[in-house]
matplotlib code that plots the C-alpha trace (Angstrom):
import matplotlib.pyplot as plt

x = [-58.6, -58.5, -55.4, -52.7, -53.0, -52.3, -49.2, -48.0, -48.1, -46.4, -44.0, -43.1, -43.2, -40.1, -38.3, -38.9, -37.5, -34.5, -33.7, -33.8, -31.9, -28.8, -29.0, -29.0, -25.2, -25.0, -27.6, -26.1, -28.0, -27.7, -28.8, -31.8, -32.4, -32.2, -34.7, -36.9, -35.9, -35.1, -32.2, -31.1, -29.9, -33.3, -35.1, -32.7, -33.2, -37.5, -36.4, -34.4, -37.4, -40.1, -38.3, -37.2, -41.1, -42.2, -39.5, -36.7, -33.7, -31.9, -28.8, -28.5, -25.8, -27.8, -30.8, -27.9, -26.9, -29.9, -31.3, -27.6, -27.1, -24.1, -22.2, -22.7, -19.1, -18.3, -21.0, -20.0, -15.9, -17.4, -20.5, -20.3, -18.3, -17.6, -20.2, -19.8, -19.9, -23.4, -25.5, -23.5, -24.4, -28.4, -28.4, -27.1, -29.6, -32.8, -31.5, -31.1]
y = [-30.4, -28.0, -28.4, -25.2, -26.7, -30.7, -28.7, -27.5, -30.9, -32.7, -30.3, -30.5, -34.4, -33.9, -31.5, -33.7, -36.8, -35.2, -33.4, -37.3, -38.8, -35.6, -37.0, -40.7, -40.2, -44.5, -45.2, -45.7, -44.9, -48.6, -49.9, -47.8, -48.8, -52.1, -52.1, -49.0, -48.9, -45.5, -43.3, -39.6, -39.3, -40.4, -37.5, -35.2, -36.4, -35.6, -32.4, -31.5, -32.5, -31.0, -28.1, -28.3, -28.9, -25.6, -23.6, -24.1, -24.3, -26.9, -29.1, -32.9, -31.2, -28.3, -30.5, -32.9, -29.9, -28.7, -32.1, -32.8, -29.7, -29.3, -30.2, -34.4, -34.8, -33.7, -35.4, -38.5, -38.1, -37.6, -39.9, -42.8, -45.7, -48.7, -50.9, -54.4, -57.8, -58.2, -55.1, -55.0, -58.3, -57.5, -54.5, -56.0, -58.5, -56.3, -53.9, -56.1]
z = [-28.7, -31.2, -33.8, -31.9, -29.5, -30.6, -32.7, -29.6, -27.7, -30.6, -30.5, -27.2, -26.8, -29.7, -27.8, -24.8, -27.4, -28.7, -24.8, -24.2, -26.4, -26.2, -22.3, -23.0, -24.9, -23.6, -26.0, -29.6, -33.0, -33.7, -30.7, -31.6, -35.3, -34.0, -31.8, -32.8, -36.8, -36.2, -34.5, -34.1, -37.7, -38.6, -36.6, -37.5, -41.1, -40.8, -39.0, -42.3, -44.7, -42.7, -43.2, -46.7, -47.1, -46.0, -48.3, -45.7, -46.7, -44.5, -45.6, -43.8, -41.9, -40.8, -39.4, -37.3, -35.8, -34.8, -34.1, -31.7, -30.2, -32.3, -35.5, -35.8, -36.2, -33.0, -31.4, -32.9, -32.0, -28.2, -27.7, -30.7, -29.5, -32.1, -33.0, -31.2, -33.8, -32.2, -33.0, -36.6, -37.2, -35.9, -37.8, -41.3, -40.7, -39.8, -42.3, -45.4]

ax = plt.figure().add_subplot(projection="3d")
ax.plot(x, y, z, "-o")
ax.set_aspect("equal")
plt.show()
């Protein structure tokens, strides 16, 4: 496989990931750094330094919103519920 071609493969398994995840709004960032060690603000985070890499401008709040589909706040004010005891308590454990 020559390497355009791998690029555009990886590229579109992400685009499948983050079309995902913007569907799966049940699924909470901490449900997913406890059980993956990673979570949307993480992608969106790599998006933000992959572009700030190549000369990109791109502030944390600029790569959420392009990693969410729109500004985080008002992702989280729609989709985030509260934390239950449980996953706060897994995650301040796993996260240590």
């Amino acid at each position: 496989m020559d390497d355009q071609t791998r690029i555009e493969l990886e590229a579109a398994a992400f685009r499948r990931l983050r079309d995902h995840l913007a569907e799966r709004t049940d699924v909470q960032n901490i449900d997913m750094m406890n059980l993956t060690g990673f979570c949307r603000n993480c992608l969106s985070r790599w998006y933000q330094e992959a572009a700030n890499e190549r000369g990109i401008e791109m502030s944390k709040e600029e790569g959420r919103a392009a990693f969410y589909g729109m500004p985080f706040d008002e992702w989280r004010d729609k989709y985030q519920t509260e934390a239950s005891p449980k996953a706060a308590a897994a995650f301040k454990e796993s996260h240590s």
